[in-house]
MIGU-53248 format. One line per 10 residues: number of its first residue (from 1); their letters; for each residue y negated, x, z of C-alpha. Coordinates in Angstrom, 2 decimals. Layout:
NUM = a = Y:X:Z; ...
% end
This chain:
1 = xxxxxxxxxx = 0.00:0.00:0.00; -2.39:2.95:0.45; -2.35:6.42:0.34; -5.15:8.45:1.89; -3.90:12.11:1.03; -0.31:13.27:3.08; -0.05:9.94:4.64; 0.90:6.30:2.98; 1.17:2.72:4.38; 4.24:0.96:3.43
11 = xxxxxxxxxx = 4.82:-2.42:3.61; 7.97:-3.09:4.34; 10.64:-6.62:3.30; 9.24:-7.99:6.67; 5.96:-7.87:6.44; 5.26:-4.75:8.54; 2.94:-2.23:7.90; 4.23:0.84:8.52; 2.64:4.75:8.49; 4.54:7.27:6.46
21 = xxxxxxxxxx = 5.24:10.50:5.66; 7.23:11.70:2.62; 10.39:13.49:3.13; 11.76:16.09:0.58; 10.31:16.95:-2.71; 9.86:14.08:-5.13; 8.91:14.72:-8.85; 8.46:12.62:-12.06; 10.47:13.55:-14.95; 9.97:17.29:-14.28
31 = xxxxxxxxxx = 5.96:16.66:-13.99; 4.15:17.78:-11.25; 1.65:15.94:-9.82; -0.60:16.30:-7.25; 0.37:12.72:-5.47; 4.40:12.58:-5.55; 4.04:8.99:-4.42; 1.94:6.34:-5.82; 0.37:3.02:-4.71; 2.57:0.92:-5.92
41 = xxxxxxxxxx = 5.77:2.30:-5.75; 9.07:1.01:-4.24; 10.14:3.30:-1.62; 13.15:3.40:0.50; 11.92:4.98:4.19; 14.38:6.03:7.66; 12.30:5.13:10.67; 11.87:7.04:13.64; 9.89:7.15:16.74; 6.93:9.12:17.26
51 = xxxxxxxxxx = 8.10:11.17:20.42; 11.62:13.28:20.41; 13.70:14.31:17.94; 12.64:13.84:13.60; 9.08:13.95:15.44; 6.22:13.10:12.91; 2.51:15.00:13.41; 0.76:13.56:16.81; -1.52:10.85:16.20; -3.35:8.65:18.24
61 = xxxxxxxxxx = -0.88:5.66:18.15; 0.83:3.63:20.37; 4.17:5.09:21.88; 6.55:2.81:21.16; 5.27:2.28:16.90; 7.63:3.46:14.86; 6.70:5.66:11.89; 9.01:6.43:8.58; 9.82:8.92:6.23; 9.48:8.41:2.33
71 = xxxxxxxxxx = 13.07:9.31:1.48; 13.38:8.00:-2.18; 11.28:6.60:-4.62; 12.73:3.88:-7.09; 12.29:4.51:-10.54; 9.19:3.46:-12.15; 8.68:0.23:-14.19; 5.77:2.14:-15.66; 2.36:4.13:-13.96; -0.80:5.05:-15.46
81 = xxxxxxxxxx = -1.70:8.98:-15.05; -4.03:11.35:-15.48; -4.51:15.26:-15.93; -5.74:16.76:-12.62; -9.44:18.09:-13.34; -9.10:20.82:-10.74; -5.35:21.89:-11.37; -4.74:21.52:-15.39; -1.05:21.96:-15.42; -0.93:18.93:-12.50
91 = xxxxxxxxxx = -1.22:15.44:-13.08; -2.20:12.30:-10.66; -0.99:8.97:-10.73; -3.83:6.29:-10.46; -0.96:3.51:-9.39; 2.92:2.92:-10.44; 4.75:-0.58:-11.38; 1.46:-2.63:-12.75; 1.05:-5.57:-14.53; -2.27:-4.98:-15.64
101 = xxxxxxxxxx = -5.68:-3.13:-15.38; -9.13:-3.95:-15.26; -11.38:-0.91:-16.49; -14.34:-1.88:-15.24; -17.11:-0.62:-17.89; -21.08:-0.34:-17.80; -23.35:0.02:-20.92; -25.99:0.82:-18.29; -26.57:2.52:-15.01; -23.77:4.38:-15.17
111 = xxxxxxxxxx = -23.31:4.26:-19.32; -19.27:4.36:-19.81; -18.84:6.40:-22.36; -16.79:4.96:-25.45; -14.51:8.31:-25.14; -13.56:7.19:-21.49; -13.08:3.59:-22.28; -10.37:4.70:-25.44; -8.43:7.73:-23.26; -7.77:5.07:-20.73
121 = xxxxxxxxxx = -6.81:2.77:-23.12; -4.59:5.81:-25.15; -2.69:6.18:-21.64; -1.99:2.33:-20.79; -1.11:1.94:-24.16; 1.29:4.88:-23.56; 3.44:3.12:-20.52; 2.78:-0.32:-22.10; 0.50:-1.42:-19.29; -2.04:-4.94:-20.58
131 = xxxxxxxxxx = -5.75:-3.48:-20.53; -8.46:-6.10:-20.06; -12.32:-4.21:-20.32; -14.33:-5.69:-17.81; -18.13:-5.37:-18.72; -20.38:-5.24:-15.62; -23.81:-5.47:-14.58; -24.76:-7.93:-17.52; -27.29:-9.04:-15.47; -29.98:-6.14:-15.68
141 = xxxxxxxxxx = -29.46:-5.22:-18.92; -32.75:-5.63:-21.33; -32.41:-6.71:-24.78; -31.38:-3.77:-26.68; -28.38:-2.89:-23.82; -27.27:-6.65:-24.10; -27.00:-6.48:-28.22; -25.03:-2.75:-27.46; -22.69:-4.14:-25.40; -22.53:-7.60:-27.46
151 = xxxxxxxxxx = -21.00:-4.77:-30.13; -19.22:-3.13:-27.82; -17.40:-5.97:-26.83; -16.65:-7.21:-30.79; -15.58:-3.52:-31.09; -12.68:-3.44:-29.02; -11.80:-7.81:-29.59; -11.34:-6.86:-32.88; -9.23:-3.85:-31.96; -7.29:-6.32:-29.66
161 = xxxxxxxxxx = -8.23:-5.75:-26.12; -10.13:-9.11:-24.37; -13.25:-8.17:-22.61; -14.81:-10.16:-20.03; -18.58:-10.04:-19.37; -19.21:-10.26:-15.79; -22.02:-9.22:-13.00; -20.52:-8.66:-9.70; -23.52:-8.83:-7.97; -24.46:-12.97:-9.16
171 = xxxxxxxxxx = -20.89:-13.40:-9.36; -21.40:-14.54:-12.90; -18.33:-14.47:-15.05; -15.88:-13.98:-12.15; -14.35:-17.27:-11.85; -13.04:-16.12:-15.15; -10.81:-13.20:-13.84; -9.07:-15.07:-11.29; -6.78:-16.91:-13.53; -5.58:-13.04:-14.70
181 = xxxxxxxxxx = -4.84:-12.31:-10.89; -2.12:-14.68:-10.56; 0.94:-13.69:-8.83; 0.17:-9.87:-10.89; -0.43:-6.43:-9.32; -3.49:-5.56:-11.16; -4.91:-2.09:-11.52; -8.81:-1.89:-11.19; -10.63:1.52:-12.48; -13.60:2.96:-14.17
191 = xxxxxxxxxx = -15.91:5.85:-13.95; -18.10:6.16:-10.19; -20.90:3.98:-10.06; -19.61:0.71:-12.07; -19.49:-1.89:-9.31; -15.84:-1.87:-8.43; -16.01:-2.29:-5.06; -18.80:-5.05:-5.75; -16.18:-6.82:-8.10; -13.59:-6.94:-5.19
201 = xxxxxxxxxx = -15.75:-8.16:-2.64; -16.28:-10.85:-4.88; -12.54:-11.43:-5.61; -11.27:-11.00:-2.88; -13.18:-13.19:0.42; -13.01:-10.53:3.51; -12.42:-7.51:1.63; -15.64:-6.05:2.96; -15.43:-2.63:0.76; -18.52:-0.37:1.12
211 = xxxxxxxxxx = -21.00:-0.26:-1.78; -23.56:2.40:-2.18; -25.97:2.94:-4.58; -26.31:4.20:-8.18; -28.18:7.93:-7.70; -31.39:7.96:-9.04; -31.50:11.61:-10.21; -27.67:11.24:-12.53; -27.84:7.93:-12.89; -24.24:8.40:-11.76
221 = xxxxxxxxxx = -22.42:6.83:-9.45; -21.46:7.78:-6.12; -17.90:7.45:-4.77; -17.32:5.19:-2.07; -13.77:5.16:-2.26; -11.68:7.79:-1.30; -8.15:6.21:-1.68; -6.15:3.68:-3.10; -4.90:1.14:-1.80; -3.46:-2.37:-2.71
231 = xxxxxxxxxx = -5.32:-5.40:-1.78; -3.67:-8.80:-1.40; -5.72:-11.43:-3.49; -5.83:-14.96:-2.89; -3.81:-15.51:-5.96; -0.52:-14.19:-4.27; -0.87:-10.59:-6.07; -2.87:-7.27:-5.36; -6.03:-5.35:-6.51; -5.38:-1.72:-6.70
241 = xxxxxxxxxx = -8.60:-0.36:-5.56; -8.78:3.65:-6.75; -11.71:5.97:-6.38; -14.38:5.99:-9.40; -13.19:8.55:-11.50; -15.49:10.70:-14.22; -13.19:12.23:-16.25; -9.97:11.10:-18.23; -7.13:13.83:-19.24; -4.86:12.84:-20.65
251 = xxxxxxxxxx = -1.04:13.95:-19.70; 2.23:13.98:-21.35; 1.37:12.81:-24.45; 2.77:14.76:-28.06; 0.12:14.81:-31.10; 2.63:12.95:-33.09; 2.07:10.00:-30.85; -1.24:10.12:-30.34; -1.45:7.89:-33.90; 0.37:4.92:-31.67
261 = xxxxxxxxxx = -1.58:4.50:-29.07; -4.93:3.73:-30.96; -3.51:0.43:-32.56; -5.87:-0.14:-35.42; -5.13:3.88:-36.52; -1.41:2.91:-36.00; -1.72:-0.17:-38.28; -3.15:2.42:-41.42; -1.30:5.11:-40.65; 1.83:2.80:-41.88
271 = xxxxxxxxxx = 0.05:3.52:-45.48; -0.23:7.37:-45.54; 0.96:9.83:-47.57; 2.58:11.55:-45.50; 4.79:10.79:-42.70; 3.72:13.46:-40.40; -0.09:12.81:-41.55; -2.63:13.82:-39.15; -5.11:11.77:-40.37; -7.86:14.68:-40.30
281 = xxxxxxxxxx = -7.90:16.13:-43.83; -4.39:15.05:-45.77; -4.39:13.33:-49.35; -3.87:9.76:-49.87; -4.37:9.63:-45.77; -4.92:5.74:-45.40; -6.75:6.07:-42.16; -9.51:8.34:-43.07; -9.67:5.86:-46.27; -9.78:2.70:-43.59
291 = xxxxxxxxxx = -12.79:4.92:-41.59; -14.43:5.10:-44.68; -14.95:1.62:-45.49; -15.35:0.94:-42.09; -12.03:-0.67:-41.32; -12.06:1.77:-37.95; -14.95:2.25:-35.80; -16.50:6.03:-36.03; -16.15:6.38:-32.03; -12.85:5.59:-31.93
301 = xxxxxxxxxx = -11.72:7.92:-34.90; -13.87:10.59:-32.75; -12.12:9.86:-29.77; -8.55:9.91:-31.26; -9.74:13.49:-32.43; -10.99:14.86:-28.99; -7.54:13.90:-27.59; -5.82:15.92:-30.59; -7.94:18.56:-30.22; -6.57:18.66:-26.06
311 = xxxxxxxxxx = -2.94:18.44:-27.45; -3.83:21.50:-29.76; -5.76:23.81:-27.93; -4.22:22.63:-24.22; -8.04:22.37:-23.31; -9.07:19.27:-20.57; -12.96:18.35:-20.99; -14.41:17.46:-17.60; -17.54:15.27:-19.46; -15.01:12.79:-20.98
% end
């Protein structure tokens, strides 16, 4: 249910909420990431006492709570992950066993950037996780920032991902997201700054998160989350509430497949030359024909390049 660095809350079949540690060395198809357990996952835990023998670290709790060890993870449904920023050979795992995420997106005070918005996108496609773009803060944008994110929003319809226009702070638009909620574990994310823990508060009656301020001198946002966690909505599933996060590396992904996981590139490609086309400079390469005539939007061509240029050169870009 939460994980807030080397220990996790589990919830276990009765209801209990119970503080864990994890016990023995898990890892993810040989990857190595820097959280070996997600929020989210299905666990199976040994419980123990805090005093006497299989003693966990000291901590201010009541003598007779019990505490448990993480023994074994079950395997994955699917998990959307990222490259580490710090540690390049390292991934992290935003959340395992979704139904859904919510990338919560600004065109203003903090501008998402359209590279962001399609290496998310890249990645859920990847583990075939439903991505909804939630646009926020439609409430102080001026004219020309309402038309950009009016395009923004027939951009990525017409790619095949629904968009919701929202403003966490009226509450306009929200009513809308509940019926998405039900019974689902939903994933919420987006860069620092967007109004995620605004959006809960709203969705969720009691959640109470902390909000803080866009900073003036960035016009970034500032975290106010420092872990995830899973939030129980009132329509019987959970919000996963990560940290704001700037960048998006992308992780375990071939060049070959990069093609599939932009779906409009994938729906040309079928037309190419060549089977092992690139799409960056072959003849009779139906994609860069398609871009031509404006059949696929310039940003997301460029962004489909920056993550083949990662692939080629191993390189991570901190600004995406």
């Amino acid at each position: 249910m939460k994980n807030t660095g080397s220990w996790y809350t589990v919830r276990a079949d009765d209801g209990q909420l119970l503080e864990c540690k994890v016990k023995g060395n898990f890892r993810l198809k040989g990857i190595r990431s820097t959280n070996p357990v997600a929020v989210g996952d299905r666990v199976s835990l040994t419980l123990t006492l805090p005093e006497g023998k299989g003693n966990v670290e000291k901590r201010e709790k009541k003598t007779d709570e019990k505490f448990g060890w993480i023994t074994d993870i079950e395997e994955r449904r699917n998990y959307i992950i990222r490259k580490s920023i710090n540690l390049s050979k390292q991934s992290h795992i935003l959340a395992a066993n979704v139904d859904l995420a919510l990338l919560v997106v600004t065109v203003s005070r903090p501008q998402t950037s359209t590279t962001f918005i399609d290496r998310f996108l890249a990645s859920a496609e990847a583990y075939r996780v439903p991505v909804y773009l939630i646009f926020n803060k439609t409430d102080i944008l001026d004219e020309n920032e309402r038309h950009y994110q009016e395009a923004m929003v027939r951009l990525y319809q017409t790619v095949g991902y629904e968009c919701r226009q929202v403003s966490a702070a009226t509450g306009e638009g929200i009513d809308e997201l509940r019926p998405l909620l039900q019974g689902k574990v939903a994933l919420l994310s987006g860069n620092s700054g967007v109004g995620k823990s605004t959006l809960i508060n709203q969705l969720v009656p009691g959640a109470h998160l902390r909000t803080a301020e866009i900073s003036d001198a960035h016009n970034t946002g500032m975290h106010t989350t420092t872990f995830s966690e899973m939030i129980p909505t009132p329509e019987d599933g959970y919000l996963i509430d990560t940290p704001g996060i700037k960048g998006f590396g992308t992780f375990d992904m071939e060049p070959e497949e990069l093609t599939s996981y932009f779906k409009e590139i994938f729906h040309f490609s079928k037309d190419c030359r060549f089977n092992n086309c690139t799409h960056t400079h072959e003849p009779g390469c139906a994609v860069l024909k398609a871009l031509e005539e404006h059949y696929i939007a310039e940003s997301r061509y460029q962004s489909y390049l920056s993550m083949l240029d990662d692939k080629e050169e191993g390189k991570y870009r901190e600004a995406y």
